[in-house]
N, C-alpha and C positions, 0 to 999 in steps of 0.2 A: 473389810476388803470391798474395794469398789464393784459393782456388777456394769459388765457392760453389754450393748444390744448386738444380738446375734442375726445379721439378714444377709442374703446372697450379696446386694449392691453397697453394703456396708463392711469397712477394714476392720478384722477382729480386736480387740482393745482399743477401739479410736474411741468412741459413743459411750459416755457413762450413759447407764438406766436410770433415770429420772421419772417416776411416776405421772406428775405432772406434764412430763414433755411427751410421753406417751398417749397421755388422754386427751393432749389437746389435737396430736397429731392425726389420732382415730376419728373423733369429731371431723377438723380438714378435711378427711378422705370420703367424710360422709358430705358433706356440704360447703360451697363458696363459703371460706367463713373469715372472719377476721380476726385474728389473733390479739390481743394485748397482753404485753406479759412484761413487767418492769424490766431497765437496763440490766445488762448484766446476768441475764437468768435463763438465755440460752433460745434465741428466738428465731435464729437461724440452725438448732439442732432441730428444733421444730419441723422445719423449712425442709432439712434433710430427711429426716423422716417421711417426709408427706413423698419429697421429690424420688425418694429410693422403692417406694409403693409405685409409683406411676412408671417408671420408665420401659418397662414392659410394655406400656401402652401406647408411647410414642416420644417425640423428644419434650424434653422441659427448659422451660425460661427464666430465670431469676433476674431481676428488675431491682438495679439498686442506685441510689443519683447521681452519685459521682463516682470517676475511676478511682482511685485509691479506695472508696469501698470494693468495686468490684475485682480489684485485685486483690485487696484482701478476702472477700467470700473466695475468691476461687484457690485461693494458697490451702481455705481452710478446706474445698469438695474434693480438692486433691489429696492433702490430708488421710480424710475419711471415706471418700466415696470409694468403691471397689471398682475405678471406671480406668481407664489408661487416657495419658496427659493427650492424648487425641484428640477425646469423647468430651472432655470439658473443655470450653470454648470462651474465651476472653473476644469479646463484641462492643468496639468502641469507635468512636471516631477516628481513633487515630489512625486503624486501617480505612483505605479504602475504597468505594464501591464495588470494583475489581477485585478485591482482596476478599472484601468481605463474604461474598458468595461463596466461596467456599466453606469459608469457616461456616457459616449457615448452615448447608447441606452435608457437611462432617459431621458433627457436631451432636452428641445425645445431650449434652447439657451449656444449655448455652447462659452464660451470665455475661450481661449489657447496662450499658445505662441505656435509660427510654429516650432520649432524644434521636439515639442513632437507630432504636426500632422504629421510631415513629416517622424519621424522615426515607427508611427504606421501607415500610408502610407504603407511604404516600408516592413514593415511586415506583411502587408494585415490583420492589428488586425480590420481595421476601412472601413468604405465604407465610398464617399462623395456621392452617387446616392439621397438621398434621400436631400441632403443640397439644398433648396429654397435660401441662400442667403448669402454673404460670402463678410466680411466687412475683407481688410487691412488696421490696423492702424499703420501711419509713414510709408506710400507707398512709401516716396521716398528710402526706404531700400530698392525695389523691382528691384536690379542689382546684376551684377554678377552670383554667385550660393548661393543666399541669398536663404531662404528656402520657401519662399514666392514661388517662382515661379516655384519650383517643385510643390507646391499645386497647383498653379492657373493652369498648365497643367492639373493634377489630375483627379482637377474639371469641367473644360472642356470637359473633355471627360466623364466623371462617372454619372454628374448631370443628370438629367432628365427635370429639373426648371433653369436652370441658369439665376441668377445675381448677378453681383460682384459690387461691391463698395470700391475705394478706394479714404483713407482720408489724407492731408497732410498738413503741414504751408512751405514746402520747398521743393519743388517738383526736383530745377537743375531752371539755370538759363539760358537756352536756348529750344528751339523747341526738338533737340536729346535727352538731356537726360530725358525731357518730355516722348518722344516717346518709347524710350527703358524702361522706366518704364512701358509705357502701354500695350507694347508690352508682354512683361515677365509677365504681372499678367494680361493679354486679356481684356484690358479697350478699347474701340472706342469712347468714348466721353470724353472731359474734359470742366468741369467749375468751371471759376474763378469769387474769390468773393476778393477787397483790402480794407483795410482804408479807399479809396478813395473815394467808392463807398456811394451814401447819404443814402442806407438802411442798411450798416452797419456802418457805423459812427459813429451814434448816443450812437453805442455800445460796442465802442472803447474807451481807454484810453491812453493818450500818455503816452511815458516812455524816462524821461528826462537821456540821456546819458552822463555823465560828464568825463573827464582822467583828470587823475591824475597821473603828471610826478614827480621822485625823481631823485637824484644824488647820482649817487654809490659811496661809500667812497674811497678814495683814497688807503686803505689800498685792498681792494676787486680789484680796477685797478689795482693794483702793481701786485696780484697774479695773475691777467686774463693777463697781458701784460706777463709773464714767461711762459704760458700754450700757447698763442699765437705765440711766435716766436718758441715751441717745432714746432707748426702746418706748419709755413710757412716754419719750414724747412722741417717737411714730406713731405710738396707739392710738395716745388722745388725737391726732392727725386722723387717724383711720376711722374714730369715733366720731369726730365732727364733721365727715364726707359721709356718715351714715354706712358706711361698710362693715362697723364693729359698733357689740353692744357696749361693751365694756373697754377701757382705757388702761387694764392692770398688765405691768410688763409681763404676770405668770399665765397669761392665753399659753395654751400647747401650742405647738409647732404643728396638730391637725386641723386644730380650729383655725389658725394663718392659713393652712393648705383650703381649708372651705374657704374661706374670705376669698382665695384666689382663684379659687372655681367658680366661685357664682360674681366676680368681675370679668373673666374669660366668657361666661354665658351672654354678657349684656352685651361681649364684643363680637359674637357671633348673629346676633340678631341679625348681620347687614347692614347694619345704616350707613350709608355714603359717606359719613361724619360723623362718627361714634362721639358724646364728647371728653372735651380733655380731662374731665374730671375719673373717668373712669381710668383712664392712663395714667393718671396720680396717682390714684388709689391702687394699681397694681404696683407703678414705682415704689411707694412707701412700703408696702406689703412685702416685697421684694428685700428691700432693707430691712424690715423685721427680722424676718427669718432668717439674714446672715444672723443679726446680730442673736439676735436668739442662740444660731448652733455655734458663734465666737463665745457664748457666753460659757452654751453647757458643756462645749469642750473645755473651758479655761479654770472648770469647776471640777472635772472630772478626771480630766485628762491632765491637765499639768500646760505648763509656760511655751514651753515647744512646740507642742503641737498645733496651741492657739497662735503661735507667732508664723508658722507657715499657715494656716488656713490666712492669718492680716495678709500675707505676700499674695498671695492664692488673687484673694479684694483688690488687692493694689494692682497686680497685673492685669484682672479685667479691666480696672479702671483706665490702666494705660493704654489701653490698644484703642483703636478706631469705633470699633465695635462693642465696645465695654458699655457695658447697661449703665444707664441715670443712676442708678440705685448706686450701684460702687464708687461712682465717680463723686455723689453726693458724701457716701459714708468718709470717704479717707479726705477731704475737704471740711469734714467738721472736727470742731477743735477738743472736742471731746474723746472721740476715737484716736485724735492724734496724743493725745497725753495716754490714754490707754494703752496706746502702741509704746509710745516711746518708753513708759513705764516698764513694761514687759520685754520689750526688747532690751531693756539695762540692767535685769533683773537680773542677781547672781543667786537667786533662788530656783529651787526644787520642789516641785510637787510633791509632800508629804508622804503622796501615794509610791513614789519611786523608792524612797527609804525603806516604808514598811514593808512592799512587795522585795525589796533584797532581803530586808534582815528576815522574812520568814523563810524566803528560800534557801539564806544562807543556812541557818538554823536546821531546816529536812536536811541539805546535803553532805555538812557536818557530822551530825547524826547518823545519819545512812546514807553512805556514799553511795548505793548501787540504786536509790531511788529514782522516779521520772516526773518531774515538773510539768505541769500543765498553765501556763498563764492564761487567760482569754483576754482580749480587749475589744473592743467596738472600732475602734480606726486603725488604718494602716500604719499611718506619723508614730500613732504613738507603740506600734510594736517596732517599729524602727530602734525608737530612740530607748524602749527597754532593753530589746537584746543587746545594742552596743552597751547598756549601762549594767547590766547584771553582766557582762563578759569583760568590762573594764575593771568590775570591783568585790567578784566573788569568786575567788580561788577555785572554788571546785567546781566553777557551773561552766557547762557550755552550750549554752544557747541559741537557738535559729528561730530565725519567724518564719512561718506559718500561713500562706494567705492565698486568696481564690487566683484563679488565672488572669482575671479582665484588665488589660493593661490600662492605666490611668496617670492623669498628668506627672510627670518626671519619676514614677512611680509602677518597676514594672511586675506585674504578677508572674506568678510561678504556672508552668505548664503542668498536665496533667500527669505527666513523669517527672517532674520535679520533686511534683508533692509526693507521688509512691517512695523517691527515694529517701526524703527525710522522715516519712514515716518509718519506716525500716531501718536508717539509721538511729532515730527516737529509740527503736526496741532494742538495736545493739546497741545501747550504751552511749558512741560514738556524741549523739546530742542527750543532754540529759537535761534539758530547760527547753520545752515548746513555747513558743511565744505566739498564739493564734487568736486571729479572727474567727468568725462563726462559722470558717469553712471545716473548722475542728469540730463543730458541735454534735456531729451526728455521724453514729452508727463507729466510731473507730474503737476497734478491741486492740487495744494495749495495756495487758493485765496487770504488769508493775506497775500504771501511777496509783502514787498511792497520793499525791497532792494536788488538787486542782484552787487555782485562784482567781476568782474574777477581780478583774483592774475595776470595774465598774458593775453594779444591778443590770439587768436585767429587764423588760418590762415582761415580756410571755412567759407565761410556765412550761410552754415546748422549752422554750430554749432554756429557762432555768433547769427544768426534769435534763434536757439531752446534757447541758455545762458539767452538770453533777455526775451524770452516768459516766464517764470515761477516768471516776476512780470508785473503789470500793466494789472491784469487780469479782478481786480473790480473794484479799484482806480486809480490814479495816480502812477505810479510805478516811481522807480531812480536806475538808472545802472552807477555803478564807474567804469571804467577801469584804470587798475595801470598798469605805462608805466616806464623802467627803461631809461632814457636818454642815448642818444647816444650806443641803443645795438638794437638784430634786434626786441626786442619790438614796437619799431615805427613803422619801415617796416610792422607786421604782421597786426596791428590796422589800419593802412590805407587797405594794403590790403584787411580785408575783411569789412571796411568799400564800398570801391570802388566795391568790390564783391555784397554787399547786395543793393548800390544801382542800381547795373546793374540786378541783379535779380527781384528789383520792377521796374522797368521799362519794364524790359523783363515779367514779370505779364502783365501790363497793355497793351503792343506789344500784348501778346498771348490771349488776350480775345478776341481780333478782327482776330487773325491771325488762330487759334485753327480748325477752318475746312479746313484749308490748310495742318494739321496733316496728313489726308487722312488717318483715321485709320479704316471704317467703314469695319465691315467683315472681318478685318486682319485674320489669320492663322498664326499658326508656320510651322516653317522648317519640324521639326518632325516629322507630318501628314502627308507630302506627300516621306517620306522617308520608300519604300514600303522592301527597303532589308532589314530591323530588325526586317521583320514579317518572323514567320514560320506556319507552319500548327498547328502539332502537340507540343503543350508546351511545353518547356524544363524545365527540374525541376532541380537546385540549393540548396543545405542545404550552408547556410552563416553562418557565427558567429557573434552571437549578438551585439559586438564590432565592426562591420566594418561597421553600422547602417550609421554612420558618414562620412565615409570616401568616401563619391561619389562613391564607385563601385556599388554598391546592384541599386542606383537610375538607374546608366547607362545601369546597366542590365535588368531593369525594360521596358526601351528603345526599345530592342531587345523582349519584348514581353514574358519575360524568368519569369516564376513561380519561387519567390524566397522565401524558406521557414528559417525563422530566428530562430533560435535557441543557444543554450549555445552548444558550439561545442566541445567534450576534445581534439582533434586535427585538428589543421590546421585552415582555414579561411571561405573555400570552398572548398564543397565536390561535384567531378562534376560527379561523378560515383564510381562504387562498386572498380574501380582498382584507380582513378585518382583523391587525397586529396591535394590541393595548401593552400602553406603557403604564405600569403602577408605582405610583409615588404616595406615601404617607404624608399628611401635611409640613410634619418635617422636615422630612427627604426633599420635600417642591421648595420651600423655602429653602434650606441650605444650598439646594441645587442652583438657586440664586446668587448667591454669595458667596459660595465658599467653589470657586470655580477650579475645579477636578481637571483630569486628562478627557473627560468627555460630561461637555455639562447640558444644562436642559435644551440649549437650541439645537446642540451637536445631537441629541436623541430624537429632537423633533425634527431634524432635519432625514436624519436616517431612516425614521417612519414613514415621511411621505416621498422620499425613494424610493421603498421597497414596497409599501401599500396601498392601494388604492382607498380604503376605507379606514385611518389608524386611528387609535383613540386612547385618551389622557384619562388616567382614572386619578381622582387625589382622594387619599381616604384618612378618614378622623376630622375631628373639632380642632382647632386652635389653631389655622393657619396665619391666624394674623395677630399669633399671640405665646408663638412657640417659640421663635426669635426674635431677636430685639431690630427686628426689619420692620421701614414704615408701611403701612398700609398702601400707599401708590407705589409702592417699589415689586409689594405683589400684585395689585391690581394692571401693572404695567406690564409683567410677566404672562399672565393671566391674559391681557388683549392681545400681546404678541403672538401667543401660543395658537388662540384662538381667529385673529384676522389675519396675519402675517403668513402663518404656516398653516391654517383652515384646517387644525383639528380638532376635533371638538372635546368638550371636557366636561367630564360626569365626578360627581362629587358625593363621596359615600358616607356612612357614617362610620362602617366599622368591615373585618373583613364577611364577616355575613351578608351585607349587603353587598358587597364588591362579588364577592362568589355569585351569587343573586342575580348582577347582572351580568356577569360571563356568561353564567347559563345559558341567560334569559337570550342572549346574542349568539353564544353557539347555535342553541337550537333553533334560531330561525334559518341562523346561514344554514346550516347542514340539512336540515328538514325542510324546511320551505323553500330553499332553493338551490340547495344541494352543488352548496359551496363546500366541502372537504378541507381542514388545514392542510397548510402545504409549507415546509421548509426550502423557502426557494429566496430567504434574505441573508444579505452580509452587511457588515459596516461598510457604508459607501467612504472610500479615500478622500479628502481631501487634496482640494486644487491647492494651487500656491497664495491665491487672492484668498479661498477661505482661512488659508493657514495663518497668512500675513493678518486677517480680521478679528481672528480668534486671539490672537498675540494682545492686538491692540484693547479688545473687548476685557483682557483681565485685568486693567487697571481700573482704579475704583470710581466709581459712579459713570462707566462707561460702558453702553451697552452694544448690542449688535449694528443698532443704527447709526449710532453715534461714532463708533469703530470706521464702518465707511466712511463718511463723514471724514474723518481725522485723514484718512489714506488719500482721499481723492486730494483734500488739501495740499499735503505733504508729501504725497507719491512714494515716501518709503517709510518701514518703521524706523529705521538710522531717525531722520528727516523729525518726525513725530517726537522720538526722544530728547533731540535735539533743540526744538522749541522752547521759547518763550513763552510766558505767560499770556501778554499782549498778541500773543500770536495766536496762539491757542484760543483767546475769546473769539479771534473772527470765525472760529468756525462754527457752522449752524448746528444748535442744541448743547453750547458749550460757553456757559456763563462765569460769572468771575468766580465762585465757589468751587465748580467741577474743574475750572483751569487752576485754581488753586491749588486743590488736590492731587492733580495729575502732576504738575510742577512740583509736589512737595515728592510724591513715593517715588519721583524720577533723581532728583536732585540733592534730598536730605542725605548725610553723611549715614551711615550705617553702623548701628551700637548694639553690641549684645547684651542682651540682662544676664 
C-alpha cells in the first residue's frame, strides 16, 4: 500500500511519501538550494513540499517558461494543494496590466512565466517584499540575461523572508555551469538525486533507446553531391581572400558564423571605403551557409523541406532587395540541376517510411498509446503530420510548434498549445509532431514512445527529448539516423555528452561543497557608483520593457516610470526626449517604410523638444542589412544636419542605460529640469502627407520627394510621368527614373 504525506496545506491521498522527496525537500527549507533530480522522478512534488512549509509565511512564486507549463503545474497545485482555486493564480501575459494586479494581490500561490514578472518588475506594477518563497522551474535556463536572474536579483534585495528553490533534470555537465547557475538565481546549496541511487530507483523506469539507420537514395546523393561541390568551391573562394583556413565543404556552420563575425569587425572600423574585398568575402560566406543548411536539411530532413528552403533562395533572390548571395546561388548551374533534380523527384526521404512504420507498428499494438515525434524544422513537421494522417489508420496527429509567426508559416498561440496538449492526454491526438517547444518539462505519463526525426547535438535536449516517455512505464526512444551525413556525428555526440554529464552527476554529489557557494553576493551590491541620493525619474515607453535598458537603468537606482509614450523612448527631462533604435531597427527604419518612419519620428522630436536625441545601439549597422553604406551614411547626415539632432552610438543596452543616466542626472540635479509629459504626435499637414506618399517609392528620399512635387504639383501628376520627365528633375538620374517608372507602371504578378 502506498503511504501518503499528511500536512495542513496538502489534500489527503494526493502526495505519495517518497523518502527522497522528503529529504531533499528538508534540505530546500534549510537553504537556496538547487535541486537535480532525473525526468520523471517528481521535481515538482519537491517544489510542493518546500511551497506548503512556507505559505504561512507569506505568498509563493513558481517560475516556469512557458504557459502550457504553467498551466499544467497549476492543474497539478490544484490537484494537491489544500488552497481554494482563488489562492492559486495563473500569471501570464495573456492578462493584462490591469487585470493583472489583482491576481497579484489575491493570490497565495502565484505560478507565472518570468517574462511577465520581469516586465511588471520593471514597471514597478508588483513588489516581491512580501514573497516567502520562490521556486525556478528548468533552472538550468538560469544564464545569460535569461529572465530568471533579474528576478532572482529582485528578490534578493525586496524579500523580507527569503527562500529560493531551484528545480532541474539538466543542470550543465560540469562544476561551472553548475555554479553560474546558482550564482544568477543566489542558490548556496545544491543536491543531487540519479537512477543510481536505491531510494530512487525503485522509482525509475528504463527507457530502451534504439537507432535506426536508413540509406539516402541515390537520386537525393546525386543532388547533395551538385550543392556540395557549389560549397567546396565558395570555400576554396573564402580560403584564397584569406578569411578561411581551410577549403573543406565539412567547416561547421559555427566556424562560417566566425568567419562572419570577424568580416563584420573589419566593417565597423569606419573607413570611408571599406574595401570590396571584404564584401565578397561576406557575399560568399553568406552563400556558404545557405548552401550548408540546403544540404543538412536535404540529408536529414527529406526532399520537401529542402525544396521549400530553394523557394525561400529564390524569393530573396527575386525581389529588389534580395542579397548577391541568393541572386548568385539560383544563377549557377549547379544549384539549378540540384533543384530541378529534387523538385522531379518522386522520392521519399527514408526517414518518412521508417518513422510510419514504427508508429504504425506502437499504435497496432496498443491502440491507447501517445506518440511523441520531435523534429528540428517546422516544414518538416508539416509535411509528417499530413503523411502519418494520410497513411496510418490508427494515428491522429497534430503538430506542435512555438508561437513566433514566420514566413507563410503561422505559429500557435499560447492557448493553442494548452489545448493540444490536453487534447494529446485525451486520446483525441495520439501522434505529437513537435519542435523543441515539446522538449521541456511536459508531464504526459502515457507516452510510452518518443522518436527523434533527427540527433541531436546538446545533452539538455537529448536528456529533456527522452524524459517525456518512461515516466510510469517502460518507455522506447527511436532515433533516425541518415547514413553517412552528420547525423551520426550529432548521435554520438550527445550520446558522449549525456554520459559525461551522468558521471559528472555522480563526481558532483561528492564534490558539491567544493562549489564554495555559501554566502555568495553579486557584483552589483558592492557597485556603490550607480547609487545616488536623490532618485532620478525616467518616463520609458512601454515597448522597451524588453529590451535590457529599463533593467539596466533599474541598476543605477533610477525610478523608471513606464508608460505608452506618443514620442520617443525616454523622456529624460522637460527639454531632453531620446529616440532608441537598435542598428537594425535604424536600418530598416530606412527601408522598410512603416505608417511612421525615421523622419516622421525625427520630426516629431524637434516639435515637441528642445533638446531630443538619437541613440542607435549595437555593432553592424552597415552590415545587418543588405543596405549600401551611403544610404546609411545619408540617413545619418539627414538626421543629423537636416533635423539638428544629435546622435550617440552605443555598444549595447548597458552603455545606452549609462547614458540616460548619465543625462538624467545632470538635467534633474544640475539643473533641475523634471521629465515632463507634455508631447503628442504632431498631425501632419497636407504638403507633408502628399511628401511622405512620394518619399515611399524606392530610391526616393525626403529631398528628393520635394523635388518631384514642386515639379509636378500633384502626386496624380508624379505617377503619371515619364521617365524623360522624371530626369529633369534635380537628384533624379536615369537609374532612380527608372526605378520609379518601373514600380509605377510594371503589370502586377503574384507568386
Amino acid at each position: 500500500m502506498n503511504e501518503y504525506i499528511s500536512h495542513p496545506f496538502i489534500k489527503e491521498s494526493k502526495l505519495e511519501k517518497r523518502l527522497y522527496q522528503l529529504d531533499l525537500a528538508g534540505k530546500a527549507l534549510n537553504e537556496d538550494a538547487l535541486i537535480v533530480l532525473p525526468t520523471g522522478l517528481g521535481k515538482t512534488a519537491v517544489a510542493v513540499l518546500v511551497i506548503a512549509s512556507r505559505l504561512e509565511k507569506g505568498k509563493c512564486l513558481f517560475l516556469s517558461p512557458t504557459k502550457p507549463l504553467v498551466e499544467q503545474h497549476s492543474r497539478f497545485f490544484n490537484d494537491v494543494l489544500n488552497l481554494s482555486e482563488e489562492e492559486i493564480k495563473v500569471y501570464t501575459g495573456e492578462n493584462s496590466p490591469d487585470e493583472r494586479k489583482p491576481i497579484w494581490e489575491e493570490g497565495r500561490l502565484i505560478v507565472a512565466t518570468p517574462q511577465v514578472i520581469k516586465n511588471d518588475l520593471l514597471a514597478d506594477r508588483i513588489s516581491l517584499e512580501n514573497v516567502a518563497h520562490l521556486t525556478f522551474d528548468e533552472a538550468h535556463r538560469g544564464v545569460g540575461d535569461y529572465a530568471y536572474n533579474y528576478i532572482a536579483d529582485r528578490y534578493l534585495k525586496e524579500s523580507k523572508n527569503i527562500r529560493i528553490l531551484g528545480i532541474t533534470a539538466s543542470p550543465g555537465s560540469n562544476k561551472e555551469e553548475i555554479r553560474e547557475v546558482c550564482e544568477n538565481l543566489g542558490l548556496n546549496d545544491v543536491e543531487i538525486k540519479t537512477e543510481k541511487d536505491p531510494e530512487v530507483k525503485k522509482y525509475s523506469y528504463e527507457k530502451i533507446v534504439d537507432w535506426r539507420k536508413v540509406e539516402l537514395p541515390e537520386e537525393i546523393n546525386e543532388a547533395k553531391e551538385h550543392l556540395e561541390e557549389i560549397l567546396k568551391n565558395r570555400m576554396k573562394n573564402l580560403k584564397e581572400l584569406g578569411y578561411s583556413k581551410t577549403a573543406s565543404k565539412d567547416l561547421s556552420k559555427k566556424k562560417l558564423l566566425n568567419i562572419q563575425e570577424k568580416l563584420q569587425n573589419k566593417l565597423k572600423k569606419k573607413s570611408p571605403n571599406p574595401p570590396k574585398k571584404v564584401y565578397r568575402g561576406l557575399s560568399i560566406q553568406a552563400e556558404a551557409i545557405k548552401l550548408k543548411h540546403l544540404i543538412d536539411v536535404l540529408e536529414t530532413e527529406g526532399v520537401e523541406p529542402a525544396i521549400e528552403y530553394i523557394k525561400k533562395i529564390k524569393s530573396e533572390a527575386n525581389t529588389s532587395s534580395g542579397s548577391k548571395a541568393s541572386k548568385r546561388l539560383i544563377n549557377e548551374l549547379k544549384f539549378k540541376k540540384a533543384s530541378h533534380k529534387l523538385i522531379n523527384l518522386d522520392k521519399r526521404h527514408p526517414k518518412l517510411d521508417e518513422a510510419e512504420e514504427i508508429i504504425e507498428d506502437q499504435l497496432r499494438d496498443n491502440p491507447d498509446s501517445r506518440v511523441i515525434l520531435f523534429t528540428n524544422y517546422r516544414d518538416s513537421a508539416s509535411t509528417l503530420v499530413e503523411d502519418i494522417n494520410g497513411n496510418i489508420e490508427y494515428a491522429n496527429a497534430v503538430r506542435f510548434v512555438g508561437q513566433s509567426n514566420k514566413e507563410n508559416d503561422k505559429g500557435l498561440t499560447q492557448k493553442e498549445q494548452v489545448e493540444i496538449i490536453d487534447k494529446f492526454k485525451e486520446g483525441t491526438y495520439n501522434v505529437l509532431v513537435a519542435t523543441s517547444v515539446a522538449e521541456e518539462g511536459l508531464d504526459i505519463p502515457s507516452t510510452d514512445l518518443v522518436i527523434f526525426y533527427e540527433p541531436v547535438p546538446s545533452e539538455i535536449r537529448y536528456i529533456q527529448r527522452k524524459g517525456r516517455t518512461g515516466r510510469q512505464k517502460l518507455g522506447k526512444v527511436k532515433v533516425l539516423i541518415s547514413k553517412g551525413t552528420k547525423d551520426e556525428a550529432l548521435f554520438w555526440a550527445s550520446k558522449k555528452k549525456e554520459e559525461k554529464m551522468e558521471n559528472a552527476m555522480e563526481e558532483l554529489k561528492d564534490e558539491v561543497n567544493d562549489l564554495d557557494l555559501k554566502g555568495q553576493q553579486k557584483i552589483s551590491d558592492f557597485d556603490e557608483t550607480k547609487k545616488t541620493e536623490n532618485k532620478i525619474l525616467v518616463y520609458g515607453d512601454h515597448r522597451e520593457l524588453n529590451s535590457g535598458v529599463i533593467e539596466e537603468l533599474k541598476n543605477y537606482d533610477v525610478e523608471v516610470d513606464v508608460k505608452q509614450l506618443d514620442v520617443g523612448d525616454y523622456i529624460l527631462s522637460k527639454d531632453v526626449c531620446v529616440e532608441r533604435k537598435t542598428s537594425e531597427d535604424f536600418v530598416s527604419s530606412i527601408i522598410d517604410r512603416g505608417k511612421r518612419g525615421l523622419f516622421d519620428q525625427a520630426n516629431d522630436l524637434i516639435q515637441n523638444y528642445s533638446s531630443p536625441l538619437l541613440i542607435i545601439e549595437g555593432d553592424g549597422i552597415y552590415t545587418s542589412r543588405k543596405v549600401h553604406p551611403n544610404a546609411i551614411r545619408g540617413a545619418i547626415s539627414t538626421i543629423t544636419v537636416d533635423f539638428k539632432i544629435p546622435i550617440i552610438q552605443t555598444k549595447n543596452q548597458k552603455e545606452t542605460a549609462s547614458y540616460l543616466f548619465s543625462i538624467s542626472k545632470r538635467e534633474q540635479e544640475n539643473r533641475s529640469k523634471e521629465p515632463r509629459l507634455h508631447a503628442k504626435k504632431s498631425s501632419k499637414t497636407l504638403s507633408e502627407k502628399q511628401e511622405y506618399i512620394i518619399s515611399s517609392l524606392p530610391m526616393v528620399g525626403p529631398k528628393t520627394a520635394k523635388n518631384l512635387l514642386k515639379e509636378f504639383k500633384t502626386i496624380r501628376s508624379v505617377f503619371n510621368a515619364e521617365k524623360r520627365d522624371l530626369k529633369k528633375v534635380e537628384g533624379v538620374g536615369e537609374k532612380r527614373a527608372k526605378k520609379i517608372w518601373e514600380i509605377l507602371n510594371e503589370k502586377y504578378t503574384s507568386n
